[in-house]
N, C-alpha and C positions, 0 to 999 in steps of 0.2 A: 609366433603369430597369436597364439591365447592371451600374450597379454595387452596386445592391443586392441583386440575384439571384445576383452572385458570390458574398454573402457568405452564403449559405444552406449549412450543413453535416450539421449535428446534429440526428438524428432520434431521439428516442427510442419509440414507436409498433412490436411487433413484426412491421409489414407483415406478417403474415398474416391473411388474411380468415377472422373468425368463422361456425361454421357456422348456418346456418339452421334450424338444431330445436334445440330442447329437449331436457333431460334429466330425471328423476325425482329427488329431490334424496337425496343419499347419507348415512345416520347419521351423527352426528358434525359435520355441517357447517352453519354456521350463515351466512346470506347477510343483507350490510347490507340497511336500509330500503327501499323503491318511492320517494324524494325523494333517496339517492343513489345507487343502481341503476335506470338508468332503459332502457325497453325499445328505444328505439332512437337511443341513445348506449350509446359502449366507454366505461368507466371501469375505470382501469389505476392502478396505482401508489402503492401507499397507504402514506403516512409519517406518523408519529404523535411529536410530541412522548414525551419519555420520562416524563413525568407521567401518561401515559395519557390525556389530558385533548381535545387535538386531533389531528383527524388532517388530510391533506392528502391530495388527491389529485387525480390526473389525469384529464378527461371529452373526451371525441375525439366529435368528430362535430356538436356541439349546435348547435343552429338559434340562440342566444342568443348565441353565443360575444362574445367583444369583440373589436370591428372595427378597434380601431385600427391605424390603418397610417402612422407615420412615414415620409416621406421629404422627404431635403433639409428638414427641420425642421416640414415640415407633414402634418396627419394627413389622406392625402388621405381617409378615409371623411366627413369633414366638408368637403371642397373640389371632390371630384369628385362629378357625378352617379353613384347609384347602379351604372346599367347598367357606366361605365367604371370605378368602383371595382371592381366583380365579374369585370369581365376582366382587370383588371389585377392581381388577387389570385389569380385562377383563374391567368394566364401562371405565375405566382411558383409555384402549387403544381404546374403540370405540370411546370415545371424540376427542382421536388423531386423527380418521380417519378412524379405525381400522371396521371388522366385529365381534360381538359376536362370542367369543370361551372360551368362560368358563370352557368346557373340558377339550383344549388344547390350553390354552393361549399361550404356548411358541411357537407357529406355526404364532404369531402376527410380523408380520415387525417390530413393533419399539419394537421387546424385540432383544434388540444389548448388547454386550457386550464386554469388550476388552480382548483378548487374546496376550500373548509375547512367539517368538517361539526367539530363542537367538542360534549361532551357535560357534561350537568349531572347528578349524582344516578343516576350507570349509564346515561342516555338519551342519544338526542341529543337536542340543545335547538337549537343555532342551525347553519345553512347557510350559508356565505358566499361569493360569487362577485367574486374582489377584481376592482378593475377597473383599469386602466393605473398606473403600469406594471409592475406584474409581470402583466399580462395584456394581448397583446395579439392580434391578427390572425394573427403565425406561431405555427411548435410552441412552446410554453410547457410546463414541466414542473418540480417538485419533485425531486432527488434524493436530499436530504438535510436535516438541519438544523444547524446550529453548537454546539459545548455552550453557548450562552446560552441554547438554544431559543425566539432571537428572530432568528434571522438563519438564510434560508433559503440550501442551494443548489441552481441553477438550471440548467436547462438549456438553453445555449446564451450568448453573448456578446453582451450588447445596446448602442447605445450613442445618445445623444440626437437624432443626425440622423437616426435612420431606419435604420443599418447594423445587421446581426446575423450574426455568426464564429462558428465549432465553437469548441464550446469549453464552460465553466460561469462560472456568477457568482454573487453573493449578494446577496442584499435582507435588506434588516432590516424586523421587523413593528414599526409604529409606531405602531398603534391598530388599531380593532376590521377595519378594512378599507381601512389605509391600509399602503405599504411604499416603502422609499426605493429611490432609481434602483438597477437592482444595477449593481455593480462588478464587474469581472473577476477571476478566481482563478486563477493561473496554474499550468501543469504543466510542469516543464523535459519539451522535446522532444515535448510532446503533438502540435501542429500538423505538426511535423513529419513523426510517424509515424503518424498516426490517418486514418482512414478517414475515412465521412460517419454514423458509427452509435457514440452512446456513452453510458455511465450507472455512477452510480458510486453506495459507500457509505462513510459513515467510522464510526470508531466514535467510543467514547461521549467521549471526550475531545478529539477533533480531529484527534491527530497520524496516526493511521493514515488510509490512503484506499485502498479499494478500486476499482478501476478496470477498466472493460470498454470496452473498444473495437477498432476491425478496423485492425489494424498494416496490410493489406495489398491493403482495397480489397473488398475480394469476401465482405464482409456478413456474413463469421465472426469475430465478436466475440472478445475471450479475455479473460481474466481477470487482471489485473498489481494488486501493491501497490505505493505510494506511500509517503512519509514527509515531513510536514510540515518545510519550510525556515522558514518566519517566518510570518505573519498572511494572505499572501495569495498561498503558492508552495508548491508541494508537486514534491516529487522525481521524477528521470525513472522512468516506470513500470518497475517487474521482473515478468517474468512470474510466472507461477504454474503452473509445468511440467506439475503430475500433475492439478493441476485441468480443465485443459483437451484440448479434444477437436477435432476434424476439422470440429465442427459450431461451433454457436452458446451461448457462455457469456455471459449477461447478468443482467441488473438484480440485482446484491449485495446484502445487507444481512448484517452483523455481529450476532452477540445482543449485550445489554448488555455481560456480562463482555469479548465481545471473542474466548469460545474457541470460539466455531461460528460458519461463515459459511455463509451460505444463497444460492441462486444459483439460476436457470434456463439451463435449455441443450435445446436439438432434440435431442441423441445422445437411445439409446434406441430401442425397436420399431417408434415409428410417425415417420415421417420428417417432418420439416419440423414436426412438433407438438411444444412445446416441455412440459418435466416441471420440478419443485423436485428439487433436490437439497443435502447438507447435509457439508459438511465439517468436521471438526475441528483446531484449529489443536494442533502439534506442540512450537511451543517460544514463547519470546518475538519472535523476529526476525519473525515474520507474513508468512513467506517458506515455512516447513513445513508444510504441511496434509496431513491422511491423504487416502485415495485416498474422493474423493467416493460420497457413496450415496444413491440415488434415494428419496425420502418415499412409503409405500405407501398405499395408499387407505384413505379418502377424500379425501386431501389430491391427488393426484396424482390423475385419471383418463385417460379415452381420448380427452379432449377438448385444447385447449391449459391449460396451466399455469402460470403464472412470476407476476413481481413479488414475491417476498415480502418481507414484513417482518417480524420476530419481538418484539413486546412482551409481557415475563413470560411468563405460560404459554397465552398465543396466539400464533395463527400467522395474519398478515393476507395474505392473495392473491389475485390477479385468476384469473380463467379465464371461457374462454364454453366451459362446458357447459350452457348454458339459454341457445345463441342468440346473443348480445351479449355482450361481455367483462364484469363484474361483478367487485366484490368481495367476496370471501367470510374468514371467517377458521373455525381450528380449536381447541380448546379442549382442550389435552395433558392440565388437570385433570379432566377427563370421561370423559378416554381416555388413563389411564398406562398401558396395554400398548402404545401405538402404538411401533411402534421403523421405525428407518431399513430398506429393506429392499437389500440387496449387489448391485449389479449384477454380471453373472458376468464372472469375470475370467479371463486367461489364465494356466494354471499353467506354472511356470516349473520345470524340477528343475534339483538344483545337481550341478553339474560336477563328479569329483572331481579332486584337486589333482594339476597336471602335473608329474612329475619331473625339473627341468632337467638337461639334455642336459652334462655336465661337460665344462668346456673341454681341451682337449689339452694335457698338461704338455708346457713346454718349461725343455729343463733350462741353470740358467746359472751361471756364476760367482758367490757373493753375493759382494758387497761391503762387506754389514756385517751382523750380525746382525738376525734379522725380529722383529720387537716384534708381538708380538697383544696384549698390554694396555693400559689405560688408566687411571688415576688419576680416579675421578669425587668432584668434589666438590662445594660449593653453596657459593656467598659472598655477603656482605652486597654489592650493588651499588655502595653507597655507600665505603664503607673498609674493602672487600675480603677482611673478617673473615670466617672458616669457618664454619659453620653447620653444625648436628642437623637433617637433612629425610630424609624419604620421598621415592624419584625414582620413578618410571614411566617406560618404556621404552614410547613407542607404534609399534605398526606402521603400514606404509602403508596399511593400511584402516581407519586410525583406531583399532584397537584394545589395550590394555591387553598386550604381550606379557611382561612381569615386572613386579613391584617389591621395589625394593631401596630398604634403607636406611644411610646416609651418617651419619658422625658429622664431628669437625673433621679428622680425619686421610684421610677419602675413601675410596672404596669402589673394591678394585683387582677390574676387571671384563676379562673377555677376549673379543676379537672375531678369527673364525675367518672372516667373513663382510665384507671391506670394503663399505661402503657407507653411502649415507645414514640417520644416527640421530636420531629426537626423542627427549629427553628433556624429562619434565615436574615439574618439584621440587614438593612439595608438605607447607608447616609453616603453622605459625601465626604472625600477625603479621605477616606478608609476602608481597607482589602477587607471583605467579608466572605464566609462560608457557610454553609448551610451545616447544623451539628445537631446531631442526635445525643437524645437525653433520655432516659431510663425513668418517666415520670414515679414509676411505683417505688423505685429506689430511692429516691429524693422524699417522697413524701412518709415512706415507713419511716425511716430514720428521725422524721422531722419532732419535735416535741411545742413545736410553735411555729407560722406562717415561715418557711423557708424561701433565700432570696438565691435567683439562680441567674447567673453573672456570663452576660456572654460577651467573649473578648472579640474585639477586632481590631486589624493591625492597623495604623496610621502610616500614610503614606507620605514619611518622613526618611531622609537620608540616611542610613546605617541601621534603620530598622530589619528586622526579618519578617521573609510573608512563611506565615503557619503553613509546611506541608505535611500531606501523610509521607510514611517514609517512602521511597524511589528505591526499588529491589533492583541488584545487578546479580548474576550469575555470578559464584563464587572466582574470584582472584582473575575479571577478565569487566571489561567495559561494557558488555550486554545487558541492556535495558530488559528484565523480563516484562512479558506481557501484561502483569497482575497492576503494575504500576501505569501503564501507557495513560490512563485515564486521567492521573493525577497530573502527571504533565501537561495534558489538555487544558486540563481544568486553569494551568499556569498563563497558558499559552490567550487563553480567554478574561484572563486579568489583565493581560499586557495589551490584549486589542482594547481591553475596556479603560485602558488608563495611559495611551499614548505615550503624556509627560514621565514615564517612569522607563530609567533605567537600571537595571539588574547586574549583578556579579552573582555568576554562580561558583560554591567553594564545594569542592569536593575533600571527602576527611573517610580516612581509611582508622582501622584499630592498629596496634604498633608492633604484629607480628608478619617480621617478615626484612628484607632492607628497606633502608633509612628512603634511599633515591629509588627506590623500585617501587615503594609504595604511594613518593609522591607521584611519581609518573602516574602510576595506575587513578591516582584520586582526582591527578587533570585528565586524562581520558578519560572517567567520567563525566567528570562537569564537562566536557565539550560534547558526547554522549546527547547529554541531556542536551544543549544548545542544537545541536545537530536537530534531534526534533523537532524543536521549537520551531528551526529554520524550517520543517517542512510543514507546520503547521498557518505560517508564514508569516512569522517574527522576524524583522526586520534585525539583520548580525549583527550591527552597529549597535544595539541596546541593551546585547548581552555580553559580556565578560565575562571568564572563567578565570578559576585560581584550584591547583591543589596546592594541597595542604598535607597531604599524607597523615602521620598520626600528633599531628602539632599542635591539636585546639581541639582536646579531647571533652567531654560532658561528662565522661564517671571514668573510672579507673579502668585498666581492661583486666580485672582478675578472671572473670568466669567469662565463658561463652556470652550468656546472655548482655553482659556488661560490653564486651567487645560488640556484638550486634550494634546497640545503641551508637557508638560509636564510629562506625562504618555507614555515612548518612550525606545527603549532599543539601547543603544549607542556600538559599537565595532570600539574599541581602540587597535593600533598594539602595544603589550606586549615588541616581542622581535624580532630581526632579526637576523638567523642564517647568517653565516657567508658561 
């Protein structure tokens, strides 16, 4: 029995106990049916197909639940007597957390299980309570759905002897009330870093994933995005800085488009009671969201709040304000004045700018005349030809300090100020990048006006676009974090330049097998494509290729020569017309 109780982690249930009265029911809000709100079961979690058509959802508590209990391959609800199956399910849920109820174990929080209520002609029509195995005797829960909108994901890690790991999985729906065994879905580092409390959402495509769970043990959820690596592995979680709080950030859902994500959390007036609140997403990387704002009433009250789900122009959410958790949803076409309402924030005033303190001249011999200019020009990267561009000058706080423009003779520019410069070229026809230059380096060195040459790639067929290099985890297809940015940065050339198609080649160094290393260098390059796709690059415009160690750039004698080596190159395939 110890080794199946180790493997209990994953709770989705927001252990707070529902209050015991009732509420008056508030304008605006409309509460599913008495067959799936029921008065004493919590029903939590409601996912709905993007058709509108089924939904899914979570019921905690119910005296019917399904009993099966795998272990060592057998279900003992059918091997043992009653009495020692109920102690021995009631043991499993006190470890969760649980109190002794041997009598009445189904009265235990983490006995959940999934219910599909499915509607015909605006009604519901059919109920359904699938039975093993995507249902069984522990927490069982929906999180999500796949874009097939036949393959669920699930909460927790199940597998055919009876073990269950933190963690998710997925079942695919295979008839009206059958679903295959789920499989595991993996998250680099989740295990690692994850607590015993998690739930997530994706959006409408698959590649993004929104993810909540307690990095640190102590039941404070937070909110991180993911980025799908292949069919069954999503990237190590990034937080989500301004979204989160001191408290508890859980159960996500994305709207369809992708640009609000909806979320519950405890901050807020009344402690430990959890509210909706509604972000908006800032740019494409799903990494910028503006500063969260709490949903005003009726959607929110004084009671607990969360679970939401946003299909079209409702809003599906649990709350027990009448007693028992229930779902209710909100109807925005009912109510177009409902707007988000601000929670108060701290004002911050801006500092004004400090005068630096000017260093003490020290006076010396020069040795050769002081050059303060520079020669700026722009060149083909390829055959080094001079180019007509617009440059930009950014500052350290990212912003715009001039622009100047450059013909083929170059633009003679003075610097009074050593130190580090970007410049950013900006024409037509060619992939540019913002690069920093070491202005005091350039100009000690110089003994006459120096010309400082900045390349950019032409958006011609077989050309390569300049990346920084794309880090993987040693001998394995994981994008590490340090790199996500650069791929961004890719992903926002390809929105900026439609006509352009892409091959990406992956090239590994040449220790190791011949086929094992090309293998590894196309799961890279499709790695990388994988991103792209959730950044939402169109798969038709990329093509992958490894290469293994076939089209090396230096030798591999030392480490650092193999490094070089080990690099994924994108090469423009094709240029619409």
């Amino acid at each position: 029995m110890a080794r199946l109780i180790r493997t209990f982690c994953v709770v989705l249930f927001t252990s707070i106990v529902a209050c015991a009265y009732g509420q008056q029911r508030s304008p605006g809000i409309h509460k599913l049916p008495s067959f799936i709100n029921t008065p004493l079961s919590d029903e939590i979690a409601p996912i709905w197909t993007w058709d509108g058509q089924t939904m899914y959802f979570t019921r905690i508590k119910d005296p019917k639940f399904n009993k099966t209990l795998l272990y060592n391959n057998q279900n003992l609800y059918e091997t043992l007597p009653y009495g020692e199956y109920a102690a021995f399910i009631s043991k499993l849920f006190v470890d969760l957390g649980d109190q002794e109820r041997r009598d009445k174990i189904y009265q235990s929080p983490f006995n959940q299980d999934v219910f599909i209520a499915e509607l015909k002609n605006g009604s519901f029509d059919r109920f359904v309570h699938p039975q093993h195995p995507l249902n069984n005797a522990l927490p069982n829960s929906v999180c999500a759905i796949m874009p097939d909108q036949k393959t669920l994901v699930l909460m927790n890690q199940f597998y055919e002897n009876g073990s269950m790991y933190k963690g998710f999985s997925t079942s695919k729906r295979i008839g009206e009330t059958e679903f295959t065994w789920p499989k595991p879905l993996f998250i680099y580092d989740f295990k690692e870093l994850s607590g015993t409390d998690a739930n997530l959402a994706l959006s409408r495509n698959g590649e993004v994933m929104i993810l909540a769970f307690d990095r640190t043990n102590k039941k404070n959820t937070d909110l991180n995005v993911c980025f799908r690596v292949n069919t069954s592995t999503y990237s190590e979680p990034i937080p989500l800085e301004n979204l989160n709080s001191p408290y508890r950030e859980f159960s996500p859902a994305l709207s369809k488009d992708g640009k609000f994500l909806f979320f519950s959390s405890t901050r807020g007036d009344y402690p430990f009671r959890s509210n909706i609140y509604v972000s908006q997403r800032l740019d494409d990387s799903y990494t910028r969201w503006s500063n969260p704002q709490k949903l005003i009433e009726p959607i929110n009250s004084n009671f607990n709040d969360g679970h939401p789900f946003i299909l079209d122009k409702k809003l599906y959410f649990a709350s027990d304000r009448d007693g028992s958790w229930d779902i209710f949803y909100f109807d925005f076409d009912e109510h177009t004045n409902q707007a988000p309402e601000p929670e108060p924030v701290a004002e911050v005033s801006p500092q004004p700018p400090q005068t630096p303190t000017p260093a003490p001249t020290i006076e010396k011999k020069a040795e050769k005349p002081k050059i303060h200019n520079i020669r700026i020009r722009v060149v083909d990267s390829q055959n080094k030809t001079p180019l007509k561009a617009s440059v930009l000058e950014i500052a350290e706080n990212g912003q715009t300090k001039m622009r100047f423009d450059v013909d083929e003779k170059g633009f003679l520019m003075r610097f009074d100020e050593k130190q580090v410069t970007t410049f950013y070229p900006q024409l037509d026809g060619y992939i540019t990048k913002p690069r920093k230059y070491d202005i005091e380096a350039i100009l000690d060195k110089a003994d006459q006006i120096p010309t400082l040459n900045i390349p950019v790639d032409a958006i011609r067929v077989n050309n390569s676009i300049e990346m920084d290099p794309i880090f993987f985890k040693r001998a394995t297809d994981r994008i590490l974090s340090v790199s996500y940015n650069e791929i961004r940065r890719l992903a926002v050339i390809l929105k900026n330049h439609p006509e352009i198609e892409i091959l990406i080649k992956g090239h590994t160094d040449d220790f190791g097998d011949l086929n094992a290393l090309i293998a590894l260098s196309e799961k890279r390059a499709y790695a990388v494509k994988r991103f792209l796709l959730a950044q939402g690059i169109d798969g038709d415009r990329v093509e992958i290729k490894g290469m293994g160690p076939k089209e090396p750039i230096t030798d591999n004698s030392t480490e650092e020569l193999k490094a070089r080596n080990r690099r994924v190159e994108i090469i423009i395939s094709k240029v619409n017309e």
